[in-house]
C-alpha positions in Angstrom: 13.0 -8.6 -22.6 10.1 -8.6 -20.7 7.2 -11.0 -20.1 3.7 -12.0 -18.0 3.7 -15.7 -16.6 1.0 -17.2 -14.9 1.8 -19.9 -12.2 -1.3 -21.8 -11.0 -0.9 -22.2 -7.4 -3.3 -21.8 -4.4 -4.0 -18.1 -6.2 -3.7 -17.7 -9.7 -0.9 -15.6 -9.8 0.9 -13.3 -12.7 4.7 -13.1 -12.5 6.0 -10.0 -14.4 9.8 -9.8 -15.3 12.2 -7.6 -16.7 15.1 -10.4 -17.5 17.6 -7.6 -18.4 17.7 -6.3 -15.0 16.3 -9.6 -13.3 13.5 -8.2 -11.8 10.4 -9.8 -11.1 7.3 -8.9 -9.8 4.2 -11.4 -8.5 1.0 -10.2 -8.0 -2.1 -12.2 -7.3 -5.5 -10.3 -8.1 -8.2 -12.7 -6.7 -6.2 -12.1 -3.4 -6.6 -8.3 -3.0 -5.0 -7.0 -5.6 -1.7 -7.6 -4.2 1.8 -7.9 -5.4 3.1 -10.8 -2.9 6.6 -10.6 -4.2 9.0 -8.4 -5.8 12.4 -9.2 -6.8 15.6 -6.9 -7.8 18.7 -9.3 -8.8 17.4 -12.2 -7.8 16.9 -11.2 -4.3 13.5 -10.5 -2.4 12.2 -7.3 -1.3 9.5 -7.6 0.3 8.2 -9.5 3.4 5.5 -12.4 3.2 4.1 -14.7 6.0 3.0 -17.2 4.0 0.9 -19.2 6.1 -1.3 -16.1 6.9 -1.2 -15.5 2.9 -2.7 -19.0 2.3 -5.6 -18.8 4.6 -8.1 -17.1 3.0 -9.7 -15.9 6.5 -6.8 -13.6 7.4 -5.5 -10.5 6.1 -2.4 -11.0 4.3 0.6 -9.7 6.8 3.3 -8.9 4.0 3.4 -7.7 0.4 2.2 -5.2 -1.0 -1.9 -4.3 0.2 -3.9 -1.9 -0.8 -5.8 0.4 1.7 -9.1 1.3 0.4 -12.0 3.3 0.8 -9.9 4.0 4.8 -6.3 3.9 5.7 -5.8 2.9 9.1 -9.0 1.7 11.6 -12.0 3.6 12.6 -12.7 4.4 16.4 -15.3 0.7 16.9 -14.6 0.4 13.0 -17.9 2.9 12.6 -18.4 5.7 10.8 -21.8 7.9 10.0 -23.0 8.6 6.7 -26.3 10.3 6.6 -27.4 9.1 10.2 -26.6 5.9 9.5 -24.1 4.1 10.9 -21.7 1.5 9.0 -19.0 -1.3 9.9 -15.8 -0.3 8.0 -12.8 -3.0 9.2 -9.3 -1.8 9.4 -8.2 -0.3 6.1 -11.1 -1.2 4.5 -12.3 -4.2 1.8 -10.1 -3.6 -1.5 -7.3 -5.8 0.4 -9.7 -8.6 0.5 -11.6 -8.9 -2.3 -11.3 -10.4 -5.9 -9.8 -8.1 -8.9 -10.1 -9.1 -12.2 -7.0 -8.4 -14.7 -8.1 -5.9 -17.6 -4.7 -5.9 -19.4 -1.6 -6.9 -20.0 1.8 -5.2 -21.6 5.1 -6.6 -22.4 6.4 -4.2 -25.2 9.2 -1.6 -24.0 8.0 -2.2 -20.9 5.9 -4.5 -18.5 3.0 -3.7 -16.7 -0.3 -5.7 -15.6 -3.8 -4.1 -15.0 -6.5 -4.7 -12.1 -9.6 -3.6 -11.3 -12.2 -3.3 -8.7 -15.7 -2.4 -8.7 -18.1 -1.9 -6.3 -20.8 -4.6 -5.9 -23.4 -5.5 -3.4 -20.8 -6.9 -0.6 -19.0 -3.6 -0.8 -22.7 -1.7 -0.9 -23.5 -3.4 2.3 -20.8 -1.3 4.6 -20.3 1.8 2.2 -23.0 2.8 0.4 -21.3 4.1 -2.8 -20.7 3.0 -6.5 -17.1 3.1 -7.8 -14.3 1.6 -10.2 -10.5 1.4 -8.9 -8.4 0.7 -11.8 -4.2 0.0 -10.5 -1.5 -0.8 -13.0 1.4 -2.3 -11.8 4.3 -1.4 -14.0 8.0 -2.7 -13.6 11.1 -1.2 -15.2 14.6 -2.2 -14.5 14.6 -1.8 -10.6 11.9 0.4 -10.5 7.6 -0.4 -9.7 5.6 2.3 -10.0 1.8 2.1 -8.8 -1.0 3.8 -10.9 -4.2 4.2 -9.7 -7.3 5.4 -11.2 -10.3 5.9 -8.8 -13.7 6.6 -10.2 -17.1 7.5 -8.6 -19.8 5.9 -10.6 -22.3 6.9 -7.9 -25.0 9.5 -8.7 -23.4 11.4 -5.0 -20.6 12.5 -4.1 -17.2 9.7 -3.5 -15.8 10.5 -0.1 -12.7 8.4 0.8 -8.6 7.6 1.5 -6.7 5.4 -0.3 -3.0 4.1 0.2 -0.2 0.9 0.6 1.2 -1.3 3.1 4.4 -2.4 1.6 6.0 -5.1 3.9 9.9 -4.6 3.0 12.3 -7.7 4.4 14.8 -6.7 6.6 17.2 -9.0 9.1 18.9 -6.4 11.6 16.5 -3.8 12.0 19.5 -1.7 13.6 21.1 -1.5 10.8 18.6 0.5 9.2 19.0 4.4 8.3 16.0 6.5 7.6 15.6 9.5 5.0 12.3 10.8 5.9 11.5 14.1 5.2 10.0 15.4 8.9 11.2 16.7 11.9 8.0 15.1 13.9 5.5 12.0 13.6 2.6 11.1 16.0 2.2 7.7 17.4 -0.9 6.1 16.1 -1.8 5.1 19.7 -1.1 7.7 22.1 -2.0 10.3 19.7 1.6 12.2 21.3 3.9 14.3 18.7 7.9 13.5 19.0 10.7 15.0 17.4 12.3 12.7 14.9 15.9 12.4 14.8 16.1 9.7 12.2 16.4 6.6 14.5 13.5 4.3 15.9 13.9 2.4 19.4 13.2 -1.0 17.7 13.1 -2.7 21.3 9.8 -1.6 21.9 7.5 -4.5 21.2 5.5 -1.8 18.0 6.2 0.8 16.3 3.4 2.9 14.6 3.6 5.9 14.0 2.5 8.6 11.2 4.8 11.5 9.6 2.3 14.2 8.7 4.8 17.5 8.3 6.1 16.0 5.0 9.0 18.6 3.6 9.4 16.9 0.2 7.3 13.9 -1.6 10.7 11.2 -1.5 11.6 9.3 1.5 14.4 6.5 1.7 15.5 3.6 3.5 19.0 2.4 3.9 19.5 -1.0 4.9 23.2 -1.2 5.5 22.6 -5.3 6.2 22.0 -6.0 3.0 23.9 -3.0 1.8 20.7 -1.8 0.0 18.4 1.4 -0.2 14.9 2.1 -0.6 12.9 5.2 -2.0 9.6 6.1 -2.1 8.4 8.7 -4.0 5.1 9.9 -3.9 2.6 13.3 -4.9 0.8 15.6 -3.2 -1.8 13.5 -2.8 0.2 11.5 -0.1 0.5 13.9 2.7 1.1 11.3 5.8 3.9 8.6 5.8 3.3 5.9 8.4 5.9 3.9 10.0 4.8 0.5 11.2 6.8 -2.6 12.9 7.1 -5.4 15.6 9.4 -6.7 17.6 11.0 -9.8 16.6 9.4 -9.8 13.0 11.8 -9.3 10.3 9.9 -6.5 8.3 8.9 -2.6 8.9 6.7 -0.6 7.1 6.7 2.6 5.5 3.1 3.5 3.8 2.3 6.5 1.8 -1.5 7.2 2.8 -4.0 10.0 1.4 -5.7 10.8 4.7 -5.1 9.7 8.5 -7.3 7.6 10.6 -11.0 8.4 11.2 -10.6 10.8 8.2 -14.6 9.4 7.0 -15.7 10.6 10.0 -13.5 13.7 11.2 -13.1 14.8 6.9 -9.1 15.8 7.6 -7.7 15.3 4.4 -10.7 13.0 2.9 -10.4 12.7 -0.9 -14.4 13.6 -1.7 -15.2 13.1 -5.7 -18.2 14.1 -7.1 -20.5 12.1 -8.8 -19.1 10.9 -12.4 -15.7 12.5 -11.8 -12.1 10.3 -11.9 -9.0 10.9 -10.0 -5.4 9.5 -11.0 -2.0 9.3 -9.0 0.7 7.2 -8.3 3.6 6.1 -5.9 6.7 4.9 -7.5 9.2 2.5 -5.3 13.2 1.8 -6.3 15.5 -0.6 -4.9 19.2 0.2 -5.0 21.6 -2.5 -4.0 25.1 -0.4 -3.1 
């Protein structure tokens, strides 16, 4: 059976489940667009800090947010479009701003529908006109993410788009990695490293970004809670990023479309031209073992 609750809290907030498989998914739109919590058997999956979630002048560490029209930060968060210069924050404005729910579907399956559209705060740091449209569905232990982006501006739609999922975690070191590359680049130093499969989680961060992907699934094992992970994702996902700090008990493994600095350097930039639509999707899967 499955069915769409709405709890009136601080956020409005829609609660999806699929009782059969007791899963349950919480998503609140007027707070990004985000799904804050998802459930498999009763037990959590994701990370929140919810004193960050409730005030609305910080970006919500935890979830699941959305990275739109950049993934990652921009070198003095600028970038140049048509000799003008704009102030894009880190990962952009779709993980802070309103959505409004367009539909809802509990038959065979459930899923809830958001969109975003561009408006005159959006205008004001990216010049373009555009609709996202993101159903969430969940089935059994499964959530997949579909996205619809459309460029409603009368040029052409450059941008990246991606997800920061916050996954829960208590012993880091008991944590085995499936990801499908031999090398990844830390975010900071800009230096390539082989990849054996392990992390040195005493380092105070982690961030790096896997771009020599070898297939579109990665996994995560945590043998803790005797549970794995898997991410699968298209070709329209070419860079996994892995992100974490010491003492915090989450890491992050984000599917992104482009790398940093992609609106001003173009390396991988999604560019859609003017009245054209683009679809994908990224489908997660929790396993308990």
């Amino acid at each position: 059976m499955f069915t769409i609750a709405v709890k009136e809290q601080q956020y409005k907030t829609y609660i999806l489940s699929d009782e059969t498989a007791a899963s349950q998914l919480e998503v609140v739109p007027e707070r990004g667009g985000i799904i804050t919590r998802w459930r498999i058997q009763g037990q959590e999956i994701l990370y929140l800090d919810t004193e960050r979630f409730a005030n609305p002048d910080l970006s919500v560490r935890g979830g699941i947010p959305i990275l739109f029209p950049i993934c990652g930060n921009l070198p003095d968060n600028t970038y140049t479009y048509k000799g003008k210069q704009y102030t894009l924050k880190q990962h952009g404005f779709a993980r802070d701003l309103p959505w409004e729910v367009t539909d809802q579907v509990t038959q065979d399956k459930v899923s809830l529908t958001l969109v975003l559209n561009s408006n005159e705060q959006t205008r004001a740091v990216y010049p373009f006109d555009f609709q996202l449209t993101f159903t969430y569905e969940l089935q059994g232990n499964s959530l997949e993410i579909r996205q619809q982006y459309k460029n409603l501006s009368s040029t052409a739609l450059p941008f990246s788009n991606g997800f920061h999922p916050y996954f829960v975690t208590t012993d880091k070191t008991q944590l085995e990695f499936e990801i499908p590359s031999q090398e990844y680049q830390d975010q900071r130093t800009k230096e390539i490293y082989p990849f054996n499969g392990n992390f040195d989680f005493n380092l105070d961060e982690i961030d790096v970004a896997f771009k020599q992907l070898s297939s579109k699934s990665a996994a995560v094992i945590d043998n803790s809670r005797n549970f794995k992970l898997t991410l699968d994702y298209g070709d329209d996902y070419p860079i996994l990023v892995f992100w974490t700090l010491k003492g915090k008990d989450f890491y992050c493994l984000e599917p992104w479309s482009a790398p940093r600095n992609s609106l001003n350097t173009d390396e991988h930039l999604t560019v859609l031209e003017s009245g054209a639509s683009y679809t994908t999707s990224v489908r997660l899967t929790g396993n308990f073992f």
